[in-house]
C-alpha positions, -999 to 999 in steps of 0.1 A, spaced: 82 641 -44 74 609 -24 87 618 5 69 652 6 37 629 4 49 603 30 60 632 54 25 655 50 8 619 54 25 607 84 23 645 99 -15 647 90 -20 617 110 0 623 144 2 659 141 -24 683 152 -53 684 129 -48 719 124 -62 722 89 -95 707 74 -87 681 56 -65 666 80 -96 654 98 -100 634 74 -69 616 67 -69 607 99 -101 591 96 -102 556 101 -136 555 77 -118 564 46 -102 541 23 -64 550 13 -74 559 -22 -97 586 -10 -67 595 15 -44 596 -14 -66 620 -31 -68 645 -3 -30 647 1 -31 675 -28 -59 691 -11 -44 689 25 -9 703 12 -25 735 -7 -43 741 28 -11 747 43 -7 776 16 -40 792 17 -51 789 55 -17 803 61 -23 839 38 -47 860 24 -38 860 -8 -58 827 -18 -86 835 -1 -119 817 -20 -147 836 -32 -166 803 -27 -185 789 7 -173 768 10 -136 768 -1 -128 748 -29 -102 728 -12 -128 720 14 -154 713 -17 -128 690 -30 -121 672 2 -160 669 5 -170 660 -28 -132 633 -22 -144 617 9 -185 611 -5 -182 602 -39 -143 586 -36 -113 601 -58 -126 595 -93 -160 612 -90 -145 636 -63 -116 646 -82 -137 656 -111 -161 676 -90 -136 693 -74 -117 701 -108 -151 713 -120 -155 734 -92 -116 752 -97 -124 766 -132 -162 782 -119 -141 801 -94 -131 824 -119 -136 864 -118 -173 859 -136 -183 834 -103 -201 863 -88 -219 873 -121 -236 843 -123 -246 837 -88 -264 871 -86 -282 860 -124 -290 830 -108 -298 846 -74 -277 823 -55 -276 824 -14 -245 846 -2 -225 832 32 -237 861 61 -206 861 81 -186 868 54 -206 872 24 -191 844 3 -213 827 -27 -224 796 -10 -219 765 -32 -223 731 -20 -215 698 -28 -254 683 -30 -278 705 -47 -311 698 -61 -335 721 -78 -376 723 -80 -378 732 -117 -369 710 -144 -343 723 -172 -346 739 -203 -310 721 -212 -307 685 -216 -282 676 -187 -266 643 -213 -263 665 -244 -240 687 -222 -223 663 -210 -219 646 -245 -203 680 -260 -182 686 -234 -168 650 -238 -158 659 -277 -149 696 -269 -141 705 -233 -160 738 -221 -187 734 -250 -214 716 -228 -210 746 -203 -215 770 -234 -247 751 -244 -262 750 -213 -257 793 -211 -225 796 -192 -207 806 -221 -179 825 -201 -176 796 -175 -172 778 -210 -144 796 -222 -126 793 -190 -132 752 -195 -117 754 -225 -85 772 -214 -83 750 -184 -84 716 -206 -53 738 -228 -33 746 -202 -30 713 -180 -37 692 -216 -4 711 -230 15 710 -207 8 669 -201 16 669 -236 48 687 -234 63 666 -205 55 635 -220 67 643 -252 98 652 -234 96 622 -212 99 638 -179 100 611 -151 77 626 -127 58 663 -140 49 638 -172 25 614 -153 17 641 -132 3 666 -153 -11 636 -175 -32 627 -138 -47 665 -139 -52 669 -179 -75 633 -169 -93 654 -137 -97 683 -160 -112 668 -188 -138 642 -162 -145 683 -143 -154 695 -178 -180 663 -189 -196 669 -155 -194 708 -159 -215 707 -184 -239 680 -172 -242 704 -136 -245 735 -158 -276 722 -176 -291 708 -148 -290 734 -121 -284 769 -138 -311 775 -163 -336 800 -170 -373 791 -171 -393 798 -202 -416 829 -184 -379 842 -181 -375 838 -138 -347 825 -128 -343 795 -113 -319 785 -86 -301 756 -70 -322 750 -35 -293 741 -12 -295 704 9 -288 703 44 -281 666 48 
């Protein structure tokens, strides 16, 4: 397993940049943690750009959402987000984006979804409530804040990778033990700030328009 990150590291950096994130492992800006985080993100390129079968619903992808949200807010924060983002692309993505009216990506009509949003209206949801209820029950904050399907997908998410962490450990597997231990930690971060980002940008004002998340272009 180490040497399938030391070889996609090393190739990343002297290889043609071929793939997105490669651009930025080869940056000399970003610190090795953040590199080390985008080594999972580089090597799932390599699968996706490479077939049609992965293709993301999302503008952008969510391996380029990850590497994004990796390389401005480091591997903690950036891990989360892009966790967060995984479980909202899910078949019910589109639903909510035309409730919410969300922007759609012209050339190929993808739901556009960036990394820094703001909105003009202030929420009907309290934002640290969310949060707080997702902290004792993954999924719940998303529920709270109206996205109850997105919520249910949370809570699978946090049973599947918190299961299976469970499982190897119990069983003390060597490496998928502090492996899946590493994502069941992501997960559960993606789901505290799931909820927080649900109740902050998708609510629905009390003359019943919807609101949406106004898109930055910094």
């Amino acid at each position: 397993m180490k040497s399938i990150f030391i070889i996609l590291f090393l190739s990343s950096l002297i290889g043609q940049l071929k793939y997105p994130a490669d651009s930025l492992l080869a940056s000399s800006e970003l610190s090795i943690f953040k590199k080390f985080g985008l080594l999972p993100i580089a090597g799932w390129q390599r699968i996706s750009y490479n077939t049609n079968l992965f293709n993301c619903q999302f503008y952008p992808s969510c391996s380029n959402y990850g590497a994004e949200a990796v390389k401005r807010f480091g591997l903690i924060r950036g891990g989360a987000m892009a966790s967060e983002r995984i479980t909202r692309c899910s078949p019910f993505a589109f639903h909510y984006h035309l409730k919410l009216r969300g922007p759609f990506h012209d050339p190929d009509g993808r739901l556009i979804d960036l990394v820094l949003q703001k909105q003009l209206h202030k929420t009907q949801k309290s934002p640290l409530l969310a949060a707080l209820m997702s902290a004792i029950l993954p999924g719940s904050g998303r529920i709270y804040a109206g996205r109850v399907l997105d919520g249910i997908m949370g809570m699978w998410m946090m049973y599947l990778v918190g299961n299976s962490a469970y499982n190897a450990i119990k069983n003390e597997r060597p490496i998928s033990g502090p492996l899946f231990g590493i994502a069941a930690g992501f997960v559960y971060l993606g789901e505290i700030y799931g909820g927080w980002r649900a109740a902050k940008f998708y609510q629905i004002s009390e003359q019943g328009t919807k609101e949406k998340s106004f898109l930055r272009t910094e």
